[in-house]
C-alpha atoms as one frame of an Amber mdcrd trajectory, in Angstrom:
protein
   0.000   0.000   0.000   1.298   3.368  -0.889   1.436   6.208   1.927  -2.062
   7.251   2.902  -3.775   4.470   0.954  -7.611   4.564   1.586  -9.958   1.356
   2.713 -13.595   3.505   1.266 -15.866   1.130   2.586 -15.666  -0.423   6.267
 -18.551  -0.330   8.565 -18.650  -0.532  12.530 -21.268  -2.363  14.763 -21.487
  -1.527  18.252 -22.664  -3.355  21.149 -26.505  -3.669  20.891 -27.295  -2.129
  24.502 -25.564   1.372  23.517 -26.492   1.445  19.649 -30.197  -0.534  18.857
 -30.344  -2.051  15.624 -33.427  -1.865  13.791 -36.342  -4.226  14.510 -37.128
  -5.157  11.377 -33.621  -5.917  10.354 -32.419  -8.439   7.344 -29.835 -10.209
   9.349 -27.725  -9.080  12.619 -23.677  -8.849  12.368 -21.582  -9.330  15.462
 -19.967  -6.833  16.750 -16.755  -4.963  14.491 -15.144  -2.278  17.541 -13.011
   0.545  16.616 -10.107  -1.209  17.582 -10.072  -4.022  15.561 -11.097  -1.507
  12.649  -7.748   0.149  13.756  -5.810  -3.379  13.459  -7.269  -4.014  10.054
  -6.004  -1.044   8.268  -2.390  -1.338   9.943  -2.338  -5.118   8.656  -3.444
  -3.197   5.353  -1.093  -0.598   5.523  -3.710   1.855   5.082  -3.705   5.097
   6.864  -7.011   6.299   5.985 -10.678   4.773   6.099 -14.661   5.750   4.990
 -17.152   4.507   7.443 -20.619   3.641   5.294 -23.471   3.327   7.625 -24.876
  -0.365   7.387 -28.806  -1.373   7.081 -29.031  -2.532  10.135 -29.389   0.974
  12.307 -31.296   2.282   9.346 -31.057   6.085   9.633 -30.053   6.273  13.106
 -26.081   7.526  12.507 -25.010   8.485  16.194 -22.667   5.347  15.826 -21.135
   6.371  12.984 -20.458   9.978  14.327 -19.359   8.745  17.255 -16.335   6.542
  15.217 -15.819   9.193  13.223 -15.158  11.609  15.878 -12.719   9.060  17.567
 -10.769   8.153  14.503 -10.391  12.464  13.745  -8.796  13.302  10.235  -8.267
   9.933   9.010 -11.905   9.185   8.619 -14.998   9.912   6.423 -18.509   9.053
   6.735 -21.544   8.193   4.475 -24.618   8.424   6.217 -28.091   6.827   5.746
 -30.737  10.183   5.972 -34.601   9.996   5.860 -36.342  11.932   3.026 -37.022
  14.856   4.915 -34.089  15.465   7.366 -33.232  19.369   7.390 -30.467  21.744
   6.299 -29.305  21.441   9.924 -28.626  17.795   9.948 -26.332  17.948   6.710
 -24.562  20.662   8.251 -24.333  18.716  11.429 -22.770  15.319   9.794 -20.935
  17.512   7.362 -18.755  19.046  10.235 -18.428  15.535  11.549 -16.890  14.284
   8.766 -19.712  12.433   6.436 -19.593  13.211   2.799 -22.102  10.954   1.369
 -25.134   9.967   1.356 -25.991   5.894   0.455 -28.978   4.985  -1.381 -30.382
   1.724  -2.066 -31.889   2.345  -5.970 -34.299  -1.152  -5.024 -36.038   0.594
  -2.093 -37.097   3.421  -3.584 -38.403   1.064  -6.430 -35.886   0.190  -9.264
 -38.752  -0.972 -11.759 -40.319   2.570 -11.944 -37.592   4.766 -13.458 -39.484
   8.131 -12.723 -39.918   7.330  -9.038 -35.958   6.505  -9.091 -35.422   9.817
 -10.895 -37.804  12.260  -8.545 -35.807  10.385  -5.620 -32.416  11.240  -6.711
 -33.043  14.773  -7.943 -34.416  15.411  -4.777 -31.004  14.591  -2.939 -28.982
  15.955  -6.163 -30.755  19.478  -5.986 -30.155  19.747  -2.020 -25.833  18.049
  -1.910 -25.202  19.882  -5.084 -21.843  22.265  -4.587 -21.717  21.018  -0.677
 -18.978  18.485  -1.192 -21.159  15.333  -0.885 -21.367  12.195  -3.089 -24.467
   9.712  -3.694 -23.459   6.222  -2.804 -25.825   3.897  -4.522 -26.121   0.348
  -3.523 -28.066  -1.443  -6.458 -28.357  -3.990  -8.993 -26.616  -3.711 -12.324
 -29.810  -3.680 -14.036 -31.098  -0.770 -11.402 -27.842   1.540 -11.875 -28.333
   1.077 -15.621 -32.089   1.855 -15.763 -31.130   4.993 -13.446 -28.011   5.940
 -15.420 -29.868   9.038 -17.085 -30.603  10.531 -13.528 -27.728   9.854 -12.302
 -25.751  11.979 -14.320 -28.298  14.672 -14.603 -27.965  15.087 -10.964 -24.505
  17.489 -11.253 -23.264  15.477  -7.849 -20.988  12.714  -7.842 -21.683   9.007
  -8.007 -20.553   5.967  -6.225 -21.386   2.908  -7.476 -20.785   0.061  -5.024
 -19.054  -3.129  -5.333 -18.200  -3.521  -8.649 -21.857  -1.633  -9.586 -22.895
  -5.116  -8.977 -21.777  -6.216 -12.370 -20.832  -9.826 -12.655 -17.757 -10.415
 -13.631 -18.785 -12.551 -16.988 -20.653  -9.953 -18.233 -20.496  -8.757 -21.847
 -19.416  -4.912 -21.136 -21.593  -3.816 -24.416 -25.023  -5.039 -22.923 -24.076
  -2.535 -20.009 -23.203   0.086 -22.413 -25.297   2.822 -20.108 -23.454   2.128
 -16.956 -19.709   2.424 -18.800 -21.432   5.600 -20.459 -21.928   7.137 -16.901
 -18.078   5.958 -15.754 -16.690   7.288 -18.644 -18.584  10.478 -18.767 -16.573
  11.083 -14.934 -20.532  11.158 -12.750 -19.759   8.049 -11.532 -17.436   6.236
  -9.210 -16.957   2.744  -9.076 -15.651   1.000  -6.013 -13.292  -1.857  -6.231
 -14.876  -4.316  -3.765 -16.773  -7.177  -1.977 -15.617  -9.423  -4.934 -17.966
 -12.323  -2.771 -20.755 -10.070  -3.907 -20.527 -10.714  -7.641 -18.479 -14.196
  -7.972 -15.787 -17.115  -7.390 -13.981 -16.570 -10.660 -10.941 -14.308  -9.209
  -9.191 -14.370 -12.665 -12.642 -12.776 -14.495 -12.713 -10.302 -11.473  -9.388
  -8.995 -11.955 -10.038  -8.728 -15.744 -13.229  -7.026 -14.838 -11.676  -5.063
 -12.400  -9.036  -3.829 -15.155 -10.925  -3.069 -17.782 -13.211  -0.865 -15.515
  -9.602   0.787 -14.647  -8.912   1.062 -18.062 -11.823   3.005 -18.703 -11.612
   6.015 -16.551  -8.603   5.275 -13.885  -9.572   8.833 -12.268 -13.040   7.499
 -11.130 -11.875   4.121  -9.571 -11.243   3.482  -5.769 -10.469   0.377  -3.552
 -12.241  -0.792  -0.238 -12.103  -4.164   1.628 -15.512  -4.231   3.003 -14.613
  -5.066   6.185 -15.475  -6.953   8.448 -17.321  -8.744   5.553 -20.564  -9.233
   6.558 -22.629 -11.908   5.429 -26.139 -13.368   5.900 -26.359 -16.493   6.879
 -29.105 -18.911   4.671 -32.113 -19.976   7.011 -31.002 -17.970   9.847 -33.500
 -15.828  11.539 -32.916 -11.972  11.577 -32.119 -11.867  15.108 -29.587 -14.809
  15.209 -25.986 -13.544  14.691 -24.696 -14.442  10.980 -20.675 -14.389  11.268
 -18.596 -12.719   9.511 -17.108 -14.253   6.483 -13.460 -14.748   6.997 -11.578
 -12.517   4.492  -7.706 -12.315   5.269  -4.879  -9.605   4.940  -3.143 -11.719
   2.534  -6.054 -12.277   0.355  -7.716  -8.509   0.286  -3.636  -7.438  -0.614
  -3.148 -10.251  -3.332  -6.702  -8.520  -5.281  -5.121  -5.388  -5.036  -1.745
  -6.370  -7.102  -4.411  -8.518  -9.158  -6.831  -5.735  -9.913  -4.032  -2.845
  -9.861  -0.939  -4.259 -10.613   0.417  -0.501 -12.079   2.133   1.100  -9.101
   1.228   4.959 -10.918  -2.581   3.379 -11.146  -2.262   1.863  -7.937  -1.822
   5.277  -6.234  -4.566   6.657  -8.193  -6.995   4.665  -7.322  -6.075   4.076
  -3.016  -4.756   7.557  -1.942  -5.153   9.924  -5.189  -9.182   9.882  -5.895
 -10.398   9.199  -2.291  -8.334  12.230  -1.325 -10.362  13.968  -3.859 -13.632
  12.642  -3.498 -14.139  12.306   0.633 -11.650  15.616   1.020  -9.187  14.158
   3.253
Protein backbone atom coordinates (compact mmCIF):
# COMPACT_ATOMS: atom_id res chain seq x y z
CA UNK A 1 0.00 0.00 0.00
CA UNK A 2 1.30 3.37 -0.89
CA UNK A 3 1.44 6.21 1.93
CA UNK A 4 -2.06 7.25 2.90
CA UNK A 5 -3.77 4.47 0.95
CA UNK A 6 -7.61 4.56 1.59
CA UNK A 7 -9.96 1.36 2.71
CA UNK A 8 -13.60 3.50 1.27
CA UNK A 9 -15.87 1.13 2.59
CA UNK A 10 -15.67 -0.42 6.27
CA UNK A 11 -18.55 -0.33 8.57
CA UNK A 12 -18.65 -0.53 12.53
CA UNK A 13 -21.27 -2.36 14.76
CA UNK A 14 -21.49 -1.53 18.25
CA UNK A 15 -22.66 -3.35 21.15
CA UNK A 16 -26.50 -3.67 20.89
CA UNK A 17 -27.29 -2.13 24.50
CA UNK A 18 -25.56 1.37 23.52
CA UNK A 19 -26.49 1.44 19.65
CA UNK A 20 -30.20 -0.53 18.86
CA UNK A 21 -30.34 -2.05 15.62
CA UNK A 22 -33.43 -1.86 13.79
CA UNK A 23 -36.34 -4.23 14.51
CA UNK A 24 -37.13 -5.16 11.38
CA UNK A 25 -33.62 -5.92 10.35
CA UNK A 26 -32.42 -8.44 7.34
CA UNK A 27 -29.84 -10.21 9.35
CA UNK A 28 -27.72 -9.08 12.62
CA UNK A 29 -23.68 -8.85 12.37
CA UNK A 30 -21.58 -9.33 15.46
CA UNK A 31 -19.97 -6.83 16.75
CA UNK A 32 -16.76 -4.96 14.49
CA UNK A 33 -15.14 -2.28 17.54
CA UNK A 34 -13.01 0.55 16.62
CA UNK A 35 -10.11 -1.21 17.58
CA UNK A 36 -10.07 -4.02 15.56
CA UNK A 37 -11.10 -1.51 12.65
CA UNK A 38 -7.75 0.15 13.76
CA UNK A 39 -5.81 -3.38 13.46
CA UNK A 40 -7.27 -4.01 10.05
CA UNK A 41 -6.00 -1.04 8.27
CA UNK A 42 -2.39 -1.34 9.94
CA UNK A 43 -2.34 -5.12 8.66
CA UNK A 44 -3.44 -3.20 5.35
CA UNK A 45 -1.09 -0.60 5.52
CA UNK A 46 -3.71 1.86 5.08
CA UNK A 47 -3.71 5.10 6.86
CA UNK A 48 -7.01 6.30 5.99
CA UNK A 49 -10.68 4.77 6.10
CA UNK A 50 -14.66 5.75 4.99
CA UNK A 51 -17.15 4.51 7.44
CA UNK A 52 -20.62 3.64 5.29
CA UNK A 53 -23.47 3.33 7.62
CA UNK A 54 -24.88 -0.37 7.39
CA UNK A 55 -28.81 -1.37 7.08
CA UNK A 56 -29.03 -2.53 10.13
CA UNK A 57 -29.39 0.97 12.31
CA UNK A 58 -31.30 2.28 9.35
CA UNK A 59 -31.06 6.09 9.63
CA UNK A 60 -30.05 6.27 13.11
CA UNK A 61 -26.08 7.53 12.51
CA UNK A 62 -25.01 8.49 16.19
CA UNK A 63 -22.67 5.35 15.83
CA UNK A 64 -21.13 6.37 12.98
CA UNK A 65 -20.46 9.98 14.33
CA UNK A 66 -19.36 8.75 17.26
CA UNK A 67 -16.34 6.54 15.22
CA UNK A 68 -15.82 9.19 13.22
CA UNK A 69 -15.16 11.61 15.88
CA UNK A 70 -12.72 9.06 17.57
CA UNK A 71 -10.77 8.15 14.50
CA UNK A 72 -10.39 12.46 13.75
CA UNK A 73 -8.80 13.30 10.24
CA UNK A 74 -8.27 9.93 9.01
CA UNK A 75 -11.90 9.19 8.62
CA UNK A 76 -15.00 9.91 6.42
CA UNK A 77 -18.51 9.05 6.74
CA UNK A 78 -21.54 8.19 4.47
CA UNK A 79 -24.62 8.42 6.22
CA UNK A 80 -28.09 6.83 5.75
CA UNK A 81 -30.74 10.18 5.97
CA UNK A 82 -34.60 10.00 5.86
CA UNK A 83 -36.34 11.93 3.03
CA UNK A 84 -37.02 14.86 4.92
CA UNK A 85 -34.09 15.46 7.37
CA UNK A 86 -33.23 19.37 7.39
CA UNK A 87 -30.47 21.74 6.30
CA UNK A 88 -29.30 21.44 9.92
CA UNK A 89 -28.63 17.80 9.95
CA UNK A 90 -26.33 17.95 6.71
CA UNK A 91 -24.56 20.66 8.25
CA UNK A 92 -24.33 18.72 11.43
CA UNK A 93 -22.77 15.32 9.79
CA UNK A 94 -20.93 17.51 7.36
CA UNK A 95 -18.76 19.05 10.24
CA UNK A 96 -18.43 15.53 11.55
CA UNK A 97 -16.89 14.28 8.77
CA UNK A 98 -19.71 12.43 6.44
CA UNK A 99 -19.59 13.21 2.80
CA UNK A 100 -22.10 10.95 1.37
CA UNK A 101 -25.13 9.97 1.36
CA UNK A 102 -25.99 5.89 0.45
CA UNK A 103 -28.98 4.98 -1.38
CA UNK A 104 -30.38 1.72 -2.07
CA UNK A 105 -31.89 2.34 -5.97
CA UNK A 106 -34.30 -1.15 -5.02
CA UNK A 107 -36.04 0.59 -2.09
CA UNK A 108 -37.10 3.42 -3.58
CA UNK A 109 -38.40 1.06 -6.43
CA UNK A 110 -35.89 0.19 -9.26
CA UNK A 111 -38.75 -0.97 -11.76
CA UNK A 112 -40.32 2.57 -11.94
CA UNK A 113 -37.59 4.77 -13.46
CA UNK A 114 -39.48 8.13 -12.72
CA UNK A 115 -39.92 7.33 -9.04
CA UNK A 116 -35.96 6.51 -9.09
CA UNK A 117 -35.42 9.82 -10.90
CA UNK A 118 -37.80 12.26 -8.55
CA UNK A 119 -35.81 10.38 -5.62
CA UNK A 120 -32.42 11.24 -6.71
CA UNK A 121 -33.04 14.77 -7.94
CA UNK A 122 -34.42 15.41 -4.78
CA UNK A 123 -31.00 14.59 -2.94
CA UNK A 124 -28.98 15.96 -6.16
CA UNK A 125 -30.76 19.48 -5.99
CA UNK A 126 -30.16 19.75 -2.02
CA UNK A 127 -25.83 18.05 -1.91
CA UNK A 128 -25.20 19.88 -5.08
CA UNK A 129 -21.84 22.26 -4.59
CA UNK A 130 -21.72 21.02 -0.68
CA UNK A 131 -18.98 18.48 -1.19
CA UNK A 132 -21.16 15.33 -0.88
CA UNK A 133 -21.37 12.19 -3.09
CA UNK A 134 -24.47 9.71 -3.69
CA UNK A 135 -23.46 6.22 -2.80
CA UNK A 136 -25.83 3.90 -4.52
CA UNK A 137 -26.12 0.35 -3.52
CA UNK A 138 -28.07 -1.44 -6.46
CA UNK A 139 -28.36 -3.99 -8.99
CA UNK A 140 -26.62 -3.71 -12.32
CA UNK A 141 -29.81 -3.68 -14.04
CA UNK A 142 -31.10 -0.77 -11.40
CA UNK A 143 -27.84 1.54 -11.87
CA UNK A 144 -28.33 1.08 -15.62
CA UNK A 145 -32.09 1.86 -15.76
CA UNK A 146 -31.13 4.99 -13.45
CA UNK A 147 -28.01 5.94 -15.42
CA UNK A 148 -29.87 9.04 -17.08
CA UNK A 149 -30.60 10.53 -13.53
CA UNK A 150 -27.73 9.85 -12.30
CA UNK A 151 -25.75 11.98 -14.32
CA UNK A 152 -28.30 14.67 -14.60
CA UNK A 153 -27.97 15.09 -10.96
CA UNK A 154 -24.50 17.49 -11.25
CA UNK A 155 -23.26 15.48 -7.85
CA UNK A 156 -20.99 12.71 -7.84
CA UNK A 157 -21.68 9.01 -8.01
CA UNK A 158 -20.55 5.97 -6.22
CA UNK A 159 -21.39 2.91 -7.48
CA UNK A 160 -20.79 0.06 -5.02
CA UNK A 161 -19.05 -3.13 -5.33
CA UNK A 162 -18.20 -3.52 -8.65
CA UNK A 163 -21.86 -1.63 -9.59
CA UNK A 164 -22.90 -5.12 -8.98
CA UNK A 165 -21.78 -6.22 -12.37
CA UNK A 166 -20.83 -9.83 -12.65
CA UNK A 167 -17.76 -10.42 -13.63
CA UNK A 168 -18.79 -12.55 -16.99
CA UNK A 169 -20.65 -9.95 -18.23
CA UNK A 170 -20.50 -8.76 -21.85
CA UNK A 171 -19.42 -4.91 -21.14
CA UNK A 172 -21.59 -3.82 -24.42
CA UNK A 173 -25.02 -5.04 -22.92
CA UNK A 174 -24.08 -2.54 -20.01
CA UNK A 175 -23.20 0.09 -22.41
CA UNK A 176 -25.30 2.82 -20.11
CA UNK A 177 -23.45 2.13 -16.96
CA UNK A 178 -19.71 2.42 -18.80
CA UNK A 179 -21.43 5.60 -20.46
CA UNK A 180 -21.93 7.14 -16.90
CA UNK A 181 -18.08 5.96 -15.75
CA UNK A 182 -16.69 7.29 -18.64
CA UNK A 183 -18.58 10.48 -18.77
CA UNK A 184 -16.57 11.08 -14.93
CA UNK A 185 -20.53 11.16 -12.75
CA UNK A 186 -19.76 8.05 -11.53
CA UNK A 187 -17.44 6.24 -9.21
CA UNK A 188 -16.96 2.74 -9.08
CA UNK A 189 -15.65 1.00 -6.01
CA UNK A 190 -13.29 -1.86 -6.23
CA UNK A 191 -14.88 -4.32 -3.76
CA UNK A 192 -16.77 -7.18 -1.98
CA UNK A 193 -15.62 -9.42 -4.93
CA UNK A 194 -17.97 -12.32 -2.77
CA UNK A 195 -20.75 -10.07 -3.91
CA UNK A 196 -20.53 -10.71 -7.64
CA UNK A 197 -18.48 -14.20 -7.97
CA UNK A 198 -15.79 -17.12 -7.39
CA UNK A 199 -13.98 -16.57 -10.66
CA UNK A 200 -10.94 -14.31 -9.21
CA UNK A 201 -9.19 -14.37 -12.67
CA UNK A 202 -12.64 -12.78 -14.49
CA UNK A 203 -12.71 -10.30 -11.47
CA UNK A 204 -9.39 -8.99 -11.96
CA UNK A 205 -10.04 -8.73 -15.74
CA UNK A 206 -13.23 -7.03 -14.84
CA UNK A 207 -11.68 -5.06 -12.40
CA UNK A 208 -9.04 -3.83 -15.15
CA UNK A 209 -10.93 -3.07 -17.78
CA UNK A 210 -13.21 -0.86 -15.51
CA UNK A 211 -9.60 0.79 -14.65
CA UNK A 212 -8.91 1.06 -18.06
CA UNK A 213 -11.82 3.01 -18.70
CA UNK A 214 -11.61 6.02 -16.55
CA UNK A 215 -8.60 5.27 -13.88
CA UNK A 216 -9.57 8.83 -12.27
CA UNK A 217 -13.04 7.50 -11.13
CA UNK A 218 -11.87 4.12 -9.57
CA UNK A 219 -11.24 3.48 -5.77
CA UNK A 220 -10.47 0.38 -3.55
CA UNK A 221 -12.24 -0.79 -0.24
CA UNK A 222 -12.10 -4.16 1.63
CA UNK A 223 -15.51 -4.23 3.00
CA UNK A 224 -14.61 -5.07 6.18
CA UNK A 225 -15.48 -6.95 8.45
CA UNK A 226 -17.32 -8.74 5.55
CA UNK A 227 -20.56 -9.23 6.56
CA UNK A 228 -22.63 -11.91 5.43
CA UNK A 229 -26.14 -13.37 5.90
CA UNK A 230 -26.36 -16.49 6.88
CA UNK A 231 -29.10 -18.91 4.67
CA UNK A 232 -32.11 -19.98 7.01
CA UNK A 233 -31.00 -17.97 9.85
CA UNK A 234 -33.50 -15.83 11.54
CA UNK A 235 -32.92 -11.97 11.58
CA UNK A 236 -32.12 -11.87 15.11
CA UNK A 237 -29.59 -14.81 15.21
CA UNK A 238 -25.99 -13.54 14.69
CA UNK A 239 -24.70 -14.44 10.98
CA UNK A 240 -20.68 -14.39 11.27
CA UNK A 241 -18.60 -12.72 9.51
CA UNK A 242 -17.11 -14.25 6.48
CA UNK A 243 -13.46 -14.75 7.00
CA UNK A 244 -11.58 -12.52 4.49
CA UNK A 245 -7.71 -12.31 5.27
CA UNK A 246 -4.88 -9.60 4.94
CA UNK A 247 -3.14 -11.72 2.53
CA UNK A 248 -6.05 -12.28 0.36
CA UNK A 249 -7.72 -8.51 0.29
CA UNK A 250 -3.64 -7.44 -0.61
CA UNK A 251 -3.15 -10.25 -3.33
CA UNK A 252 -6.70 -8.52 -5.28
CA UNK A 253 -5.12 -5.39 -5.04
CA UNK A 254 -1.74 -6.37 -7.10
CA UNK A 255 -4.41 -8.52 -9.16
CA UNK A 256 -6.83 -5.74 -9.91
CA UNK A 257 -4.03 -2.85 -9.86
CA UNK A 258 -0.94 -4.26 -10.61
CA UNK A 259 0.42 -0.50 -12.08
CA UNK A 260 2.13 1.10 -9.10
CA UNK A 261 1.23 4.96 -10.92
CA UNK A 262 -2.58 3.38 -11.15
CA UNK A 263 -2.26 1.86 -7.94
CA UNK A 264 -1.82 5.28 -6.23
CA UNK A 265 -4.57 6.66 -8.19
CA UNK A 266 -6.99 4.66 -7.32
CA UNK A 267 -6.07 4.08 -3.02
CA UNK A 268 -4.76 7.56 -1.94
CA UNK A 269 -5.15 9.92 -5.19
CA UNK A 270 -9.18 9.88 -5.89
CA UNK A 271 -10.40 9.20 -2.29
CA UNK A 272 -8.33 12.23 -1.33
CA UNK A 273 -10.36 13.97 -3.86
CA UNK A 274 -13.63 12.64 -3.50
CA UNK A 275 -14.14 12.31 0.63
CA UNK A 276 -11.65 15.62 1.02
CA UNK A 277 -9.19 14.16 3.25
Amino acid sequence: MPALACDCHVHIIGPQADYAMLPDRHYTPPEARLDQLRAHLSALGASRAVIVQPSVYGTDNRLLLDSLAALGEDARGVAVLDDDADDDTLVHLHDAGVRGLRINLESVGASDPARVTRALSQWGTRLRGQGWHLQVYASHGAIAQAAPALGALGVPVVLDHFAMLPPDVALESVRPILDLIASGAAYVKLSAAYRIGTDAEAIATLAQRLVALRPDRMLWASDWPHTNRTPGAAATTVSPYREIGTDHLLGEVAAWLPDDAVRREVLVDNPARLYAF
